[in-house]
KOLFI-533467 format. One record per atom (N, C-alpha, C, O): residue in one letter; x, y, z. Coordinates in steps of 0.2 Angstrom, whole numbers, plus 5000, padded with zeros to 4 digits. Each point is the difference from the previous one (the first is absolute). Example, Ala and Ser with C-alpha at 12.3 -4.5 7.8 and 13.67 -1.06 7.14 Angstrom:
A506649725039/A499650065000/A500450065000/A500549995003/S499350064993/S500450065001/S499650055003/S500350065001/
This chain:
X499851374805/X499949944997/X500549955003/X500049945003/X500650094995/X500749945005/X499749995006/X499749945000/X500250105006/X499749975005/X499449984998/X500249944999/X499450065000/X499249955002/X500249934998/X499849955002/X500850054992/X500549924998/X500149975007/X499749955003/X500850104999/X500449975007/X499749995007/X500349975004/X499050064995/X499549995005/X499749934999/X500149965004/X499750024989/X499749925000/X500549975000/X499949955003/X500750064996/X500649965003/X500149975004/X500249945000/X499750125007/X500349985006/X499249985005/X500150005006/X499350004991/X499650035003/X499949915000/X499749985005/X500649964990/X499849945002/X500649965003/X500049945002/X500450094997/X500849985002/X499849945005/X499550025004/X500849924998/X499949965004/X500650005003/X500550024998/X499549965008/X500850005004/X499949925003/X499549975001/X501050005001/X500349945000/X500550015009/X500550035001/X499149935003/X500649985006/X500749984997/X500049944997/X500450105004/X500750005001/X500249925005/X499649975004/X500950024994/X500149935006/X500950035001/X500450034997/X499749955009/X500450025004/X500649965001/X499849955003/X500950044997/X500549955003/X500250025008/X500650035001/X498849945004/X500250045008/X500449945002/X499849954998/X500950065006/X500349945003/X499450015007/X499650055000/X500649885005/X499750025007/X500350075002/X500550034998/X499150005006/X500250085004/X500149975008/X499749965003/X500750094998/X500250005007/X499350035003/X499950054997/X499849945007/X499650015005/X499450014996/X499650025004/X500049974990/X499450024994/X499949924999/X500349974995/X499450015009/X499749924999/X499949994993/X499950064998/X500049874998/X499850004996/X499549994998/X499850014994/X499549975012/X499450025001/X499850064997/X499650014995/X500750045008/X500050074999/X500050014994/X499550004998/X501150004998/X500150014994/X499449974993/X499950034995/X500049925007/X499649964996/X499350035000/X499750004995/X500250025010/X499150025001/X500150084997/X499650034996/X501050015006/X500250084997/X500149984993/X499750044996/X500649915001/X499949994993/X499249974996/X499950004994/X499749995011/X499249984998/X499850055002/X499449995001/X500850074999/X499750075003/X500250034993/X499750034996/X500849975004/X500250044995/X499949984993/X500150054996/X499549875002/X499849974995/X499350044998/X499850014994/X499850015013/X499350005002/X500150094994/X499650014995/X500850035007/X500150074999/X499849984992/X499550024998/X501049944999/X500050004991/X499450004998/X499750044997/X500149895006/X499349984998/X499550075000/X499650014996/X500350045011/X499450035000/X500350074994/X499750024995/X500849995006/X500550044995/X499649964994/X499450015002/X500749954992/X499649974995/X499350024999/X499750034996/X500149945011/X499249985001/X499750094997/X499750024995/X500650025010/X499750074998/X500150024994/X499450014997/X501049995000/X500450034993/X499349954994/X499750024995/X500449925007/X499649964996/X499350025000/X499749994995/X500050045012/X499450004999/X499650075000/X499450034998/X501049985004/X499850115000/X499650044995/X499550035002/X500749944992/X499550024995/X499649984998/X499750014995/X500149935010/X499249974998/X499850005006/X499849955003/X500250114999/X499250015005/X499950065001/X500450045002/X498949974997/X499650064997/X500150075006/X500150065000/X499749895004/X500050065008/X500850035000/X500549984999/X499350095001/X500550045001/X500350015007/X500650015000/X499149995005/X500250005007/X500349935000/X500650005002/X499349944996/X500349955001/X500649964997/X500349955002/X499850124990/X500449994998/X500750055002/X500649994999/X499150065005/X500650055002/X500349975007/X500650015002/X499049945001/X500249995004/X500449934998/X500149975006/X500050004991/X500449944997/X500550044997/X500549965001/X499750094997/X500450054998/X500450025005/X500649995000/X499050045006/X500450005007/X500449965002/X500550015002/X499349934998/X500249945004/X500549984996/X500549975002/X499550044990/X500749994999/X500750015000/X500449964998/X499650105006/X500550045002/X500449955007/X500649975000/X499050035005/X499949945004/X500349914997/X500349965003/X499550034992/X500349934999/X500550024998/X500549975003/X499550074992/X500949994996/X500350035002/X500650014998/X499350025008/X500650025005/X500449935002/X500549974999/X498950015003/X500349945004/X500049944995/X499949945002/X500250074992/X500249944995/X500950044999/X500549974999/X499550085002/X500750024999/X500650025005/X500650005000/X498950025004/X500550015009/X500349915001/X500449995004/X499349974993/X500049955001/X500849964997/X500449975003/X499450054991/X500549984996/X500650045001/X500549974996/X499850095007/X500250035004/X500549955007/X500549985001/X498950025002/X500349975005/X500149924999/X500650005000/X499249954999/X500449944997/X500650004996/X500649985002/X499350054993/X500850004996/X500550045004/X500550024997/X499449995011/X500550035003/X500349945003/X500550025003/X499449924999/X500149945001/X500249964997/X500249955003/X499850064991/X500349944995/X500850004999/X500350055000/X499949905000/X500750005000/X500250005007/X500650025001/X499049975005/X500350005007/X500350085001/X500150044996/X500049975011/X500750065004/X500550034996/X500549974999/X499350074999/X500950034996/X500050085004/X499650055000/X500849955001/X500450065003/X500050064995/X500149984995/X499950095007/X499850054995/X500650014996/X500550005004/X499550004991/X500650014996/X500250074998/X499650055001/X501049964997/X500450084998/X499550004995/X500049954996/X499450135005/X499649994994/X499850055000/X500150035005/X499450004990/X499650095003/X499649995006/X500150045005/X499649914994/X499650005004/X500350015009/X499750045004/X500949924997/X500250005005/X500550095004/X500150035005/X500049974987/X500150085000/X499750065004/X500150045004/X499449944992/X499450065000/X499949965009/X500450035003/X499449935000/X499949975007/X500550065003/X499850055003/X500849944995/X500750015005/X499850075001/X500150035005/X499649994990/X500150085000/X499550075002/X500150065002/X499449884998/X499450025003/X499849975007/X499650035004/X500649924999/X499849985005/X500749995006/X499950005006/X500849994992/X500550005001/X500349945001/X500649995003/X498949934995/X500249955000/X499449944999/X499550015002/X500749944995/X499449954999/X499750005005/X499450025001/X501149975006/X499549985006/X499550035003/X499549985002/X500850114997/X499550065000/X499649994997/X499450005004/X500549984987/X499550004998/X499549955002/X499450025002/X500749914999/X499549965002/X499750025007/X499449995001/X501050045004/X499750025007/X499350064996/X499449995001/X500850044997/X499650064998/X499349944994/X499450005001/X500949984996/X499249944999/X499649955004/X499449995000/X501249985005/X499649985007/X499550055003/X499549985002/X500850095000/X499650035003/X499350014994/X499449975001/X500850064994/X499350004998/X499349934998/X499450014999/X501149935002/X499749935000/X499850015008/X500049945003/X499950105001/X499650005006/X499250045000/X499650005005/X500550044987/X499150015000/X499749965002/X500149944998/X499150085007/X499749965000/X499549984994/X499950054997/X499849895002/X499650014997/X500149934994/X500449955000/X499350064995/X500449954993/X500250034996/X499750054999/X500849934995/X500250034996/X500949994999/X500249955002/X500350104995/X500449994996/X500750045003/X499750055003/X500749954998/X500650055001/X500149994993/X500049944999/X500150114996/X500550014993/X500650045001/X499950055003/X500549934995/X500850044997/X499750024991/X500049964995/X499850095006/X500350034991/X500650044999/X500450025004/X499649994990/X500450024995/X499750084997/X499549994997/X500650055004/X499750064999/X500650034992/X500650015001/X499250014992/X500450014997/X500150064999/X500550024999/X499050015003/X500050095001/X500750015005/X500650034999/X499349955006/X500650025005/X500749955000/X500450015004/X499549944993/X500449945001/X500049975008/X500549995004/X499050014997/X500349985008/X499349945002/X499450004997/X500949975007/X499649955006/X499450035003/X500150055002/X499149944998/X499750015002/X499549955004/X499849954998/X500150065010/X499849945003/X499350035002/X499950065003/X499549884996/X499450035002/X499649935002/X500349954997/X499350055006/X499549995003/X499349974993/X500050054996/X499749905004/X499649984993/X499249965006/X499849955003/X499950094995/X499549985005/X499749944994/X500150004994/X499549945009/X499749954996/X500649984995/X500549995002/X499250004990/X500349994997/X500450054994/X500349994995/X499450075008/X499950084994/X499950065004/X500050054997/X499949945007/X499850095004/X500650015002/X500349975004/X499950094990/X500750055004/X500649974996/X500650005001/X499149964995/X500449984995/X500450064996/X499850024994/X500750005007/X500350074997/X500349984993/X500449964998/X499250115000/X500350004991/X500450014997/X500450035004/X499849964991/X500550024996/X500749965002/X500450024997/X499849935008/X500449995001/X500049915000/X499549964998/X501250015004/X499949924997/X500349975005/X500650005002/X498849955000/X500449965008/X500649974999/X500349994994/X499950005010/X501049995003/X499949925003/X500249944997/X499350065010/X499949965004/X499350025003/X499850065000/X499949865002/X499450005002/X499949955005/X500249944999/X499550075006/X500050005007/X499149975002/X499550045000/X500349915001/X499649995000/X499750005005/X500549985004/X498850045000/X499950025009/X499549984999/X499750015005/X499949954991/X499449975002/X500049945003/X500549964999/X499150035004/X500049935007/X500249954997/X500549975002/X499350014992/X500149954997/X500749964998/X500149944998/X500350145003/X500649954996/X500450005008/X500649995000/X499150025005/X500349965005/X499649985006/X500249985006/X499350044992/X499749965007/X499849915002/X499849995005/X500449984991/X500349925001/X500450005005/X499849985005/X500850044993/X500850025003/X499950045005/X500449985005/X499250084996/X500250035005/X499250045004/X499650034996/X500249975010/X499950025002/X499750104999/X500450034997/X499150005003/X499950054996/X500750075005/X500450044997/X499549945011/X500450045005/X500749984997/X500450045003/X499849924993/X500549974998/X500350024992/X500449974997/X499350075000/X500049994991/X500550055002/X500050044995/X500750005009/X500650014997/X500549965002/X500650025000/X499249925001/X500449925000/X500049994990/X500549994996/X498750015001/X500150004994/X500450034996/X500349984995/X499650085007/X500350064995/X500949995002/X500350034996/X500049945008/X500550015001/X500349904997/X500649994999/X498849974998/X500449944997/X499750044994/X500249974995/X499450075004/X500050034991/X500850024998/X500249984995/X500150055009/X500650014998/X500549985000/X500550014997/X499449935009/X500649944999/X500149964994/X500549974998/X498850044997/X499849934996/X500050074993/X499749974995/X500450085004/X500250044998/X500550004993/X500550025001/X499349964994/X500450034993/X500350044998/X499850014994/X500650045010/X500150084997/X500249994994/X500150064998/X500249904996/X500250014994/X499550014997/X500050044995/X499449925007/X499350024996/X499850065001/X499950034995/X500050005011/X499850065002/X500650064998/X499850065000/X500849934998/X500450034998/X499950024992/X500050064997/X500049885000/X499850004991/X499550054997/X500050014994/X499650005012/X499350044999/X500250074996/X499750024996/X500949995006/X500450064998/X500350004995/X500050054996/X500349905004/X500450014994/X499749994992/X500450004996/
């Protein structure tokens, strides 16, 4: 009974674009940003649209497959909200913190760690470089996020997120060129936010 509650509960839930405070970024036009923030608007709304309409339509194939695809938006209504609030408040420098900890300890230095996410920021293809949090083992886990959900690994709570799809740099950069991008994602970099994740 509790759950079938918490099922109509969450089953009409509306979600709301987040708004963001980005200073200008070093090398991330603001073109870019702007139209990545109409992208990421676009994600809530179909996030809603589904949730709102799922249970009024009779076809069962049509309805599993609105089901499917939700997996798909609300990735990308939340990888989203991830990666922008890693920007707010401009550049800050990783501070003495677990997070930095666990980096030093497992990787043998921030710089280590970011090289080791640039490289995996060289999969081809579209999709996400994630840094988790793993509680079972206490440690940093860096994987690969096809689309906006495939391989999206469980049980564990993103740290940092890495965006690889064309869009949030191909204004800016050229496609033979998108580790010019990945490397002003870091310049433009908030580690106290990506730090805080932890704490």
């Amino acid at each position: 009974m509790i759950l079938c509650r918490y099922y109509e509960l969450t089953v009409n839930a509306m979600y709301e674009a987040k708004t963001f405070d980005l200073p200008a970024l070093d090398g991330i036009s603001e073109k870019t940003i702007n139209a990545h923030l109409g992208l990421y608007a676009g994600y809530v709304k179909h996030v809603n649209k589904i949730q709102g309409e799922i249970e009024n339509v009779n076809d069962e194939y049509a309805q599993a497959e609105m089901q499917r695809r939700l997996g798909f938006e609300f990735g990308g209504m939340k990888n989203h909200e991830y990666y922008f609030a890693q920007f707010e408040g401009g550049a800050k420098d990783c501070p003495a913190s677990t997070f930095r900890a666990m980096v030093e300890q497992q990787f043998g230095s921030l710089e280590q760690f970011v090289e080791r996410m640039k490289m995996v920021a060289k999969t081809r293809g579209v999709g996400w470089v994630m840094c988790y949090h793993d509680h079972a083992t206490n440690c940093l886990v860096l994987a690969w996020v096809d689309e906006q959900h495939l391989g999206q690994l469980a049980d564990v709570d993103i740290v940092l997120a890495l965006d690889m799809w064309e869009h949030s740099y191909l204004m800016d950069y050229e496609p033979s060129a998108k580790g010019e991008y990945v490397d002003a994602f870091f310049r433009n970099l908030n580690w106290e936010v990506v730090a805080s994740r932890l704490d």
